[in-house]
FIKENU-246237 format. One record per residue (C-alpha): residue in one letter; x, y, z. Coordinates in steps of 0.02 Angstrom, whole numbers, padded with zeros to 5 digits, always signed. Layout:
<atoms>
AXYZ
...
</atoms>
This chain:
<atoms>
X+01431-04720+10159
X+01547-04662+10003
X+01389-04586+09916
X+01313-04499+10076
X+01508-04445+10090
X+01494-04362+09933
X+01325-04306+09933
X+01377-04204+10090
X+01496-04143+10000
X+01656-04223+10120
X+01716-04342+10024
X+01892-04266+10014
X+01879-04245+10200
X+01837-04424+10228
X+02003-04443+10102
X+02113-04326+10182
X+02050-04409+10378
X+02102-04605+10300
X+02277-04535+10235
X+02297-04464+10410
X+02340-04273+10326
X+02278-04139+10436
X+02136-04042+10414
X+02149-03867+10349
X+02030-03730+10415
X+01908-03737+10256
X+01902-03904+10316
X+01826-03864+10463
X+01722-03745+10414
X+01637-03874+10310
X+01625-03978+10436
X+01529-03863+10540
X+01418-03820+10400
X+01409-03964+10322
X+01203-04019+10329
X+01216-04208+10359
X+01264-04219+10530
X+01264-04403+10532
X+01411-04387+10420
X+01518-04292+10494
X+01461-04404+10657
X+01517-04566+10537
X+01697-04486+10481
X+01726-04431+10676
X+01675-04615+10759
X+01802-04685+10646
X+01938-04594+10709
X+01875-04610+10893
X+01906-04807+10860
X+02062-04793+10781
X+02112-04742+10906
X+02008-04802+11034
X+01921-04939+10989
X+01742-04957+11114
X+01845-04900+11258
X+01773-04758+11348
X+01862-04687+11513
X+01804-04614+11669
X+01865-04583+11827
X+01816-04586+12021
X+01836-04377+12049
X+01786-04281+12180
X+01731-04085+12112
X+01748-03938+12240
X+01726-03755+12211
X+01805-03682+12373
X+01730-03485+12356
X+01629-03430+12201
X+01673-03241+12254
X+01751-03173+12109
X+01806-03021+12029
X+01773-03055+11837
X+01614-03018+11765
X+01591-03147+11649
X+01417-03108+11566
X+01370-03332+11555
X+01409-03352+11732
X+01292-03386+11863
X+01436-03454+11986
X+01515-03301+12032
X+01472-03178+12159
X+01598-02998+12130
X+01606-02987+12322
X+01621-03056+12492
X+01456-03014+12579
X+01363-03006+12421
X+01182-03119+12398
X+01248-03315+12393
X+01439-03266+12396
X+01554-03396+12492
X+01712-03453+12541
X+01759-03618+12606
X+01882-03616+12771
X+02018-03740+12703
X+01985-03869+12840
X+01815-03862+12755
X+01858-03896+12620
X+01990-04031+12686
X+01807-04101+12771
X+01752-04139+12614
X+01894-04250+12561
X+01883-04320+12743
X+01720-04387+12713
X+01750-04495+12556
X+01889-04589+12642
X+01787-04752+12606
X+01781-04685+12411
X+01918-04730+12320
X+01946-04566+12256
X+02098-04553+12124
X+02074-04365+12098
X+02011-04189+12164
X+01969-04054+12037
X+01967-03882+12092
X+01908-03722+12021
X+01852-03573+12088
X+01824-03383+12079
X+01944-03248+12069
X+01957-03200+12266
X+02021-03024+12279
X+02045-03052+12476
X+02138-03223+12513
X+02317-03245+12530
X+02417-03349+12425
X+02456-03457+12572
X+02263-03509+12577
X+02287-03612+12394
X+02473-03680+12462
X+02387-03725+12632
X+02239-03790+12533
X+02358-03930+12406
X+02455-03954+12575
X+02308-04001+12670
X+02216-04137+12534
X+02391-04215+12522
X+02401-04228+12691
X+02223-04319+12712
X+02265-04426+12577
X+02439-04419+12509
X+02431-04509+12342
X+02262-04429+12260
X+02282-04313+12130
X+02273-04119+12115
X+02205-04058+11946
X+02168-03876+12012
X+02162-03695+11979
X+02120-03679+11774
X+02240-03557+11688
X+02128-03394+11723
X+02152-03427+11912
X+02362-03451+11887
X+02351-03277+11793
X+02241-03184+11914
X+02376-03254+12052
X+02503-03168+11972
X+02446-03020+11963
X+02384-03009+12135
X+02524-03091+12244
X+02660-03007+12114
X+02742-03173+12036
X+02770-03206+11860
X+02652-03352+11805
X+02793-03488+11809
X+02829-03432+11996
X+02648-03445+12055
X+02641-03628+11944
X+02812-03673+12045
X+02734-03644+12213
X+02610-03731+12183
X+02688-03875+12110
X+02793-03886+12271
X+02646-03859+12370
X+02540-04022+12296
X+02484-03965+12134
X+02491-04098+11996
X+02384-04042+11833
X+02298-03911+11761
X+02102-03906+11716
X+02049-03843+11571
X+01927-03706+11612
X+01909-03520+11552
X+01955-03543+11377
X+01797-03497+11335
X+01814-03429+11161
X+01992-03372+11115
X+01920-03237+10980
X+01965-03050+11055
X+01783-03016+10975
X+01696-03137+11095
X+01801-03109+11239
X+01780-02930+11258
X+01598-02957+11236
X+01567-03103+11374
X+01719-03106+11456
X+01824-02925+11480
X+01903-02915+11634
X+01991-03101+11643
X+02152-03146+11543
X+02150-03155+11386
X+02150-03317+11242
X+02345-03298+11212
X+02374-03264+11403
X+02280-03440+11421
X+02386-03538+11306
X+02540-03451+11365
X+02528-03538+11548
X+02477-03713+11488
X+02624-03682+11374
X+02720-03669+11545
X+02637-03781+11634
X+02675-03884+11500
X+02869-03842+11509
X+02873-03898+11689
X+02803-04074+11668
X+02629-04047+11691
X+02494-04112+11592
X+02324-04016+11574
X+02165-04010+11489
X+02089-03869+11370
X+01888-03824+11346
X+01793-03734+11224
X+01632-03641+11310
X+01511-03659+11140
X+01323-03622+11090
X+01349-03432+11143
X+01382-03297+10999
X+01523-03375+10953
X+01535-03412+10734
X+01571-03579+10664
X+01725-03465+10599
X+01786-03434+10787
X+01763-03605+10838
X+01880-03672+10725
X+02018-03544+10744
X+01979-03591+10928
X+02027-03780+10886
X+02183-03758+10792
X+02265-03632+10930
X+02235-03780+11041
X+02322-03879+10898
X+02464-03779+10868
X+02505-03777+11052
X+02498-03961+11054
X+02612-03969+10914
X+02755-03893+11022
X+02719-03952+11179
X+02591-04125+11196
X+02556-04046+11347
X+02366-04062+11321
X+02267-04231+11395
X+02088-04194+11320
X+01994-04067+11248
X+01814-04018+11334
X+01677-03942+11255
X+01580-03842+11371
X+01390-03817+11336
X+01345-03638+11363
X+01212-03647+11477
X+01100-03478+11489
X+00996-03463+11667
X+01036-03362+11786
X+01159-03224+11708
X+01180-03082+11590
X+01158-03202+11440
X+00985-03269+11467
X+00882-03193+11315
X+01016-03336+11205
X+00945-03492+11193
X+01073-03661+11250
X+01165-03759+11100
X+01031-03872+11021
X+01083-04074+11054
X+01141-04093+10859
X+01266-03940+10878
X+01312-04003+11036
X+01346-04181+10948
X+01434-04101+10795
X+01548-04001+10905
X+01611-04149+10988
X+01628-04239+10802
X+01712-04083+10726
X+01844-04068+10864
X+01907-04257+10844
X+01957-04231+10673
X+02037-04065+10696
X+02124-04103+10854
X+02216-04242+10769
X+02360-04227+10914
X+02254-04255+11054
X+02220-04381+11116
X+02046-04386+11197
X+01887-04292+11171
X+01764-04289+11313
X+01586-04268+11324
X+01563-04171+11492
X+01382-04241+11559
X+01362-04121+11687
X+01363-03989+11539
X+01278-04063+11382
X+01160-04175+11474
X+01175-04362+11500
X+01069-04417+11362
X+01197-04326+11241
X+01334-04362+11313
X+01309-04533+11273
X+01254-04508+11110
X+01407-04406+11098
X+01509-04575+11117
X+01474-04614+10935
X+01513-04426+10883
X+01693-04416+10923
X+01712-04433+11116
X+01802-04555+11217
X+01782-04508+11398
X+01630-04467+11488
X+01710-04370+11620
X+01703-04444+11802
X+01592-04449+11965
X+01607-04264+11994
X+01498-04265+12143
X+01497-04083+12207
X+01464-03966+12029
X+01405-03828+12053
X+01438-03688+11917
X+01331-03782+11794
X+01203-03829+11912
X+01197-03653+11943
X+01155-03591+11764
X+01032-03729+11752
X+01096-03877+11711
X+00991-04013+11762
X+01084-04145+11776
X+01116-04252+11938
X+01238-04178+12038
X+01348-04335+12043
X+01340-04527+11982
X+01431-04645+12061
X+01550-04755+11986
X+01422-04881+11948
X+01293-04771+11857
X+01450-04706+11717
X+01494-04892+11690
X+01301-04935+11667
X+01294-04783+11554
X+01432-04824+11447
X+01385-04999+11435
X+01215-04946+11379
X+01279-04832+11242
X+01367-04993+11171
X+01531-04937+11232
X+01649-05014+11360
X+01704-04944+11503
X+01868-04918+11562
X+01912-04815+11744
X+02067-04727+11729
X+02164-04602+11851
X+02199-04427+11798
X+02339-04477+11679
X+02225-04580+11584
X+02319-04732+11687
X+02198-04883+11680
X+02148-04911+11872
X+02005-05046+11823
X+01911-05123+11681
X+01738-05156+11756
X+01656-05324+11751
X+01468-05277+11716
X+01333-05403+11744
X+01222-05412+11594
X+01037-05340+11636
X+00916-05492+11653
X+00838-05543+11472
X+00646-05570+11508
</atoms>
């Protein structure tokens, strides 16, 4: 591997990765560029089991998207609708929503994720009634809702500061944040796909403060789009620098830009390879956090096991409801259950490991080896 190292051209990457000295932004530049994939892949899987070893973590989630009417115009989503009324626009009653949780009382559920679209018409006490409620129907699951978009959009339309709106909803239930609507943190991108929502520093700012008031939360990267290799890394070492001064962040999530149904459908989707090197790139420039996850509802479930050998250490969770991707085109199942992520981990030569939110281990499955014929 030294001489396909340095026929690559990474060899003093591969040196600088051993002696655990961070990587520079030339250095990831090269590694986006850099035309042996399977090199970058090898560099990257030996950090993942440094750290890791073969463990790969999932959870048992449960996914809900309470209204997709929103006021942003995002030009990659095919979620939103701008309006209540409009063609396919909804919003969930919260004992619908409660309904849902209701219904999995058999499942043993260790966390709801949450996201949704900018409402211009609910009341605050609808998200505070909402975290009240799926305590109430099952007091000790966790609430990773409401990404960082959301929190800013709150505070501008209830008139609270972003650390008040994070308070309430703390008190109210609220335990982590997602990662969603980092999208790109380039000003060039944003105002291009992305106008009218906060902005990258805006985003970093309230994880920064979620951070400050105990909570851990996750951080994406929406790739594959007209984003440059240049951007992406830029992208990685804000993330970086935050996690320098907080280790706030859980995991980092790259997001497959997916392009049916919305404004960006002329672009084709990330190919598998720069979907693989994305994930391999961002475990050896986010040396400070701690897990990298291949998201199967977004690159595909093929990849995203692939992608366990390319960096990633978590394949995400049961999910069960998605519907933004799904949406755009993804064609993924809507759900697996608990069974079908340890069989796909196990496959990929991996073992799986469930955890809760906080990366907690809640249960190393014993799998039953397949019958040899």
């Amino acid at each position: 591997m030294t001489a396909r190292l340095r026929s690559a051209g990474l060899e003093d990457i591969a040196a600088k990765v051993e002696a655990r000295t961070r990587l520079s932004f030339e250095d990831g530049r090269r590694l986006f560029a850099a035309p042996d994939l399977l090199a970058v892949a090898w560099l990257a899987n030996r950090e993942r089991e440094r750290r890791h070893g073969a463990r790969t973590y999932f959870n048992h989630n449960l996914r809900l998207e309470a209204t997709n009417v929103c006021t942003a115009s995002c030009l990659f989503c095919s979620f939103a609708r701008l309006k209540p009324g409009d063609a396919g626009a909804y919003t969930s009653s919260v004992e619908q929503v409660l309904d849902k949780l209701r219904a999995r009382a058999h499942e043993p559920l260790t966390e709801v994720h949450i996201v949704n679209g900018l409402h211009p018409e609910l009341p605050f006490s609808y998200y505070t009634d909402l975290l009240r409620g799926l305590k109430a129907v099952r007091p000790g699951i966790h609430l990773k809702c409401f990404t960082a978009v959301e929190i800013a959009y709150f505070a501008g339309l209830y008139g609270r500061t972003d650390e008040q709106v994070l308070v309430e909803l703390r008190a109210a239930g609220l335990d982590s944040l997602p990662g969603g609507g980092a999208e790109i943190f380039a000003a060039r991108v944003r105002r291009k796909i992305c106008h009218d929502k906060c902005d990258g520093d805006r985003y970093l700012a309230i994880h920064r403060t979620a951070h400050g008031l105990g909570m851990r939360t996750n951080v994406t990267m929406l790739y594959g789009h007209i984003e440059t290799p240049d951007e992406r890394v830029d992208h990685l070492l804000r993330i970086r620098a935050l996690q320098d001064d907080t280790g706030g962040f859980q995991a980092f999530i790259p997001l497959a830009f997916h392009p049916d149904n919305n404004q960006m459908r002329k672009l084709p989707p990330p190919s598998a390879g720069d979907t693989l090197r994305v994930h391999a790139v961002a475990r050896l420039m986010l040396d400070n956090v701690d897990h990298i996850k291949a998201y199967w509802i977004s690159c595909g479930v093929e990849v995203a096991q692939t992608a366990l050998w390319f960096g990633a250490d978590d394949l995400d969770g049961t999910v069960q409801e998605e519907t933004i991707y799904h949406m755009a085109g993804s064609s993924t199942p809507t759900a697996l259950s608990t069974g079908d992520i340890e069989r796909l981990i196990t496959d990929a030569g991996r073992e799986p490991i469930e955890r809760d939110t906080l990366y907690n281990v809640v249960r190393v499955p014993q799998l039953v080896p397949a019958c040899v014929l």
